[in-house]
C-alpha positions as CSV (number, residue, x, y, z in Angstrom):
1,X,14.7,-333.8,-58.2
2,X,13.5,-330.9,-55.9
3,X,13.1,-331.5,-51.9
4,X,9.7,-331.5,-52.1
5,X,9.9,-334.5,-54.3
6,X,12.5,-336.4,-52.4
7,X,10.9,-336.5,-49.0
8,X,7.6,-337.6,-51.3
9,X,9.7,-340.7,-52.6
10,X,10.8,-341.5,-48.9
11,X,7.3,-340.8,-47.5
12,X,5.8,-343.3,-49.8
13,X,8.8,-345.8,-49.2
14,X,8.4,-345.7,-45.8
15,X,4.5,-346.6,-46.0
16,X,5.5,-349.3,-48.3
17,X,7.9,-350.4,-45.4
18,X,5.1,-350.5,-42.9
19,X,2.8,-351.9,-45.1
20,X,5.0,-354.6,-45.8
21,X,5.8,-355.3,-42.3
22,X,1.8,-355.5,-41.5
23,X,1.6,-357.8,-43.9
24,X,4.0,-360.3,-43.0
25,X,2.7,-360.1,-39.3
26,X,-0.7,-361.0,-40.6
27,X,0.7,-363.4,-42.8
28,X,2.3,-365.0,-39.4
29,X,-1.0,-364.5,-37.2
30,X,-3.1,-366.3,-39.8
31,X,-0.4,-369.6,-40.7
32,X,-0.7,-369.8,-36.3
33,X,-4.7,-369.7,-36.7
34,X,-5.0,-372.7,-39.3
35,X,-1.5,-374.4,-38.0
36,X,-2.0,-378.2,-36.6
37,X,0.2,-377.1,-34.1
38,X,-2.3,-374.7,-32.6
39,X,-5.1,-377.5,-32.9
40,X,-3.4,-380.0,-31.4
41,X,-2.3,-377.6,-28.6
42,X,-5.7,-376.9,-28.5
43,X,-7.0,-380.0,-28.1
44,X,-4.7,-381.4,-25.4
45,X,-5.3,-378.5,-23.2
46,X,-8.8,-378.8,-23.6
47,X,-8.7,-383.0,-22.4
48,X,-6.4,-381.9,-19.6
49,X,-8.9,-379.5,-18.3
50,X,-12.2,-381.0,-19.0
51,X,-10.4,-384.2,-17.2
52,X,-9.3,-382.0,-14.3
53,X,-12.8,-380.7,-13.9
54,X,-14.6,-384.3,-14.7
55,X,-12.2,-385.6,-11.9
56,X,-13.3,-382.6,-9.4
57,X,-16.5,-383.5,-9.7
58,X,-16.7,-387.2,-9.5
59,X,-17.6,-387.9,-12.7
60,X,-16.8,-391.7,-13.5
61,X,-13.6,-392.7,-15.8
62,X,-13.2,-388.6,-16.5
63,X,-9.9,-389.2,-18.5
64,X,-11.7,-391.6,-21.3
65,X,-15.3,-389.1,-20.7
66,X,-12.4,-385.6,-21.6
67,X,-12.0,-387.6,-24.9
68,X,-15.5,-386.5,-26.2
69,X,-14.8,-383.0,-26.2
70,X,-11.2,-383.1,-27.4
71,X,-12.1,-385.5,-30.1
72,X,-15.0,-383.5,-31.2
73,X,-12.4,-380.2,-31.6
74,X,-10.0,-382.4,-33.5
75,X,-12.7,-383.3,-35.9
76,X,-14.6,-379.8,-36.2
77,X,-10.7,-378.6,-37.0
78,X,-10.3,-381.3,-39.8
79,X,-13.8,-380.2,-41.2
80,X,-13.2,-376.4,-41.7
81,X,-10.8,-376.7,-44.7
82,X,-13.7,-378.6,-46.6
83,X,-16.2,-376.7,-45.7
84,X,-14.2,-373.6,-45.6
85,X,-13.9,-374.2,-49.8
86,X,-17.0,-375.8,-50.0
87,X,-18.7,-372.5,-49.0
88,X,-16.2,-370.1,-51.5
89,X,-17.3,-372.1,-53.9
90,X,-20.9,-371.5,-53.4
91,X,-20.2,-368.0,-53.3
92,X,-18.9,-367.2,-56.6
């Protein structure tokens, strides 16, 4: 092979490298988005704030009032897979 053709091969390797490597960060970025993990991390910090702020302003029992909102996340988080393929199946 000429030079030209070499540093060709290795220019195309290299984007095949990086394209590769893009793709396993997205990979990584999108199993965080739909991980439980995240939900449930989610969903505690959101009952230890709302309770926090409920308690700050005098609002009666504010740990079982924080429940609403953190249940409510739990349950919209559960509903997206269904509706998720619901909707891709209305689609094609």
């Amino acid at each position: 092979m000429n030079d030209q053709m070499e540093e060709r091969i290795q220019a195309l390797e290299k984007q095949i490298l990086e394209i590769n490597a893009r793709n396993s960060r997205v990979e990584i970025e999108k199993a965080w988005e739909t991980s439980k993990t995240r939900a449930l991390l989610i969903s505690a910090l959101t009952y230890i704030v709302i309770s926090l702020l409920m308690w700050s302003i005098g609002v009666s029992d504010p740990l079982m009032n924080a429940l609403i909102p953190s249940c409510a996340f739990i349950v919209s988080t559960l509903s997206l897979p269904y509706a998720k393929a619901r909707w891709k199946k209305n689609r094609d």
